[in-house]
N, C-alpha and C positions, 0 to 999 in steps of 0.2 A: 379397544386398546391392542387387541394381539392383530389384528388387522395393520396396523400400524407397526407391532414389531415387526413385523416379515417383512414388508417392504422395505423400510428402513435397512433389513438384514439385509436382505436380495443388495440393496444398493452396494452398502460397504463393502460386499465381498466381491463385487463387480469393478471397483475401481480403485485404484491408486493412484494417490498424489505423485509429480514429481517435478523434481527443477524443471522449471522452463527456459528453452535456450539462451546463451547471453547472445546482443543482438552486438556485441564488441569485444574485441581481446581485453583484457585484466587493463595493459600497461593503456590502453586508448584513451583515459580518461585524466589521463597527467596534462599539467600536474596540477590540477584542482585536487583527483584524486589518487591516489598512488595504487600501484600495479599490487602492492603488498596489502593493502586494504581490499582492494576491488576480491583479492581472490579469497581470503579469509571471510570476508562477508557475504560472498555470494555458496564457495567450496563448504563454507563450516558454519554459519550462521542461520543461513538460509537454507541449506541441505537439514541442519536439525528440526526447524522447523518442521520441513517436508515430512522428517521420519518420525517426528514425536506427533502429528497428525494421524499418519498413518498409525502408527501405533494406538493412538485413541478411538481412532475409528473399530480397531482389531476388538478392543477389550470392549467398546460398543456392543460390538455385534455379540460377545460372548454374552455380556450383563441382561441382551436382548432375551436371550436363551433362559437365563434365571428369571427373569421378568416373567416370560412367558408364565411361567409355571405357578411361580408364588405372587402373582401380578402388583410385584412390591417394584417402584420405580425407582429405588433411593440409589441405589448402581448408576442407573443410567443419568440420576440427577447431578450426582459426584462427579461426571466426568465431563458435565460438558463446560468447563469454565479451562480445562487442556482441550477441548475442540476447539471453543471460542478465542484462546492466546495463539493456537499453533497455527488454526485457520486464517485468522487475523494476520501472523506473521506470512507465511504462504502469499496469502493476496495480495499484502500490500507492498511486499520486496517484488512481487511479481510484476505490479504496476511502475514500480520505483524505478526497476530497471531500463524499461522503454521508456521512462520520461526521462533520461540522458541518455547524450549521443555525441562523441566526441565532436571538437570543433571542426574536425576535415568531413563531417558527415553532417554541417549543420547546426551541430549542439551549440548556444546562447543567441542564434538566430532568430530572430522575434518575424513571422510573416504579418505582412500585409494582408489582412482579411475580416473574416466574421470574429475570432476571436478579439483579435487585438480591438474590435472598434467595441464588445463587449467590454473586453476589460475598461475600457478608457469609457465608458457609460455607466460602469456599476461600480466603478471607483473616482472616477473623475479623469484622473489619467494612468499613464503605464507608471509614472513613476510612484505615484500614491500606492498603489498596488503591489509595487516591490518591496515599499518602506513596512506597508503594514503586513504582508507576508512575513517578511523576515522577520521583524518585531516581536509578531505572536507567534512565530515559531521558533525564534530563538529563546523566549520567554520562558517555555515549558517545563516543568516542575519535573525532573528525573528525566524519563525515556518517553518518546513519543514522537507525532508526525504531525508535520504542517500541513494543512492540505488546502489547494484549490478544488470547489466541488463546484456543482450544479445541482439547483434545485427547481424541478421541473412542479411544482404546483406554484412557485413566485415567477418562474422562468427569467434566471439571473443565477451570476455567481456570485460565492459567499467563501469566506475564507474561513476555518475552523482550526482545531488541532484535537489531534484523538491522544487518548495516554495508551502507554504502551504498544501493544497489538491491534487495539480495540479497533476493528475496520470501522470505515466513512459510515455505510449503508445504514445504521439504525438513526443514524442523522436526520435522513433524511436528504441527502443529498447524493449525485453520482461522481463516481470520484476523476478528478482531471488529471489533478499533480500531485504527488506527493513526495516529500521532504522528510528524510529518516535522521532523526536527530538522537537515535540510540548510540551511545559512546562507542559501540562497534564502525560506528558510518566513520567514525574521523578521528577517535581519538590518538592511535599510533601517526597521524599526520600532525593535526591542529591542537594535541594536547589536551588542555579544561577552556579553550578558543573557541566556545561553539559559533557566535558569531561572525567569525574568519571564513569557517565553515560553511555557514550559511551564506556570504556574501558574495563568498568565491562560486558556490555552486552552478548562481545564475548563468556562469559563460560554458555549461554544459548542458542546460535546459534543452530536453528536443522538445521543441514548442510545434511542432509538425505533427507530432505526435499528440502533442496536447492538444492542436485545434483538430486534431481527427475524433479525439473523444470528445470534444464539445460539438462538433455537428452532432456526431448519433446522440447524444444526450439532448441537445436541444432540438432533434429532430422525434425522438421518441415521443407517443401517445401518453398524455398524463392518464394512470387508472384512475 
């Protein structure tokens, strides 16, 4: 067990999280999305995330400390359900953003390739595939994300939805697309419209992006 503290320590005080670049200005994404969303969601939603991580990881590393000593885990047990929402958030805005890309860069461009004849094989076609994304992510009970994944022990995609933060990965799948249907993504645009939302987004999809993460996903070694 103390073995385990120290490395674990060593780590966290070795790294900080941080926003990761946008790959677009705020206003690029109009008007599916508005310049006034883009920069609130990414400036203040997504910055929180980053810094209540890093903060979790801080008091981490201190609980590690009390751990050590009275080798009582209940500190470290407390905290990791703010690692797992803040981490959660981090990842999956991180992913969200590279999968759009305004229209003058591509964005609702579907390529001709390995993905698209995927999709159209493990849905039947592209359009099956849009109905039922949007369906069950429009569906979602409060806050949460749609996601296209990859599941490398069926080797096929599969459409899911996580509740709130909760990232793809304990699915069981690797993540492709994901779809933020937190009232932060659209509500000062689309109102209580989550559908509009969702329907509109597709003409910003960088699917370029997405068949980049489906090669390495479907090229990866199953453990």
């Amino acid at each position: 067990m103390h073995i385990f503290f120290k490395l674990q320590g060593v780590f966290f005080m070795a790294f900080k999280y941080q926003l990761p670049p946008l790959p677009y200005d705020f206003g690029d994404l109009e008007p599916v999305i508005s310049a006034e969303i883009m920069n609130l969601h990414y400036t203040k939603h997504h910055q929180t995330y980053v810094n209540n991580l890093n903060k979790a990881l801080e008091q981490y590393e201190e609980a590690q400390g009390k751990a050590e000593k009275s080798n009582d885990p209940t500190d470290l047990i407390a905290l990791q359900s703010a690692i797992k929402f803040n981490g959660g958030g981090h990842i999956n805005h991180s992913i969200f953003w590279t999968n759009l890309a305004p229209k003058s860069q591509g964005g609702g461009t579907v390529p001709d390739g390995d993905l698209q004849n995927a999709i159209k094989k493990d849905f039947d076609s592209w359009e099956k595939f849009i109905e039922e994304f949007s369906a069950r992510t429009v569906a979602i009970q409060g806050s949460g994300w749609g996601w296209l994944g990859y599941c490398k022990q069926h080797h096929r995609l599969q459409i899911t939805t996580c509740e709130n933060q909760d990232p793809l990965s304990p699915k069981g799948l690797i993540p492709l697309l994901g779809i933020d249907v937190w009232e932060h993504a659209y509500y000062l645009q689309y109102k209580n419209v989550r559908a509009e939302y969702v329907k509109n987004i597709w003409e910003i999809v960088n699917w370029k992006n997405v068949e980049e993460r489906y090669k390495l996903a479907s090229a990866a070694k199953t453990t």
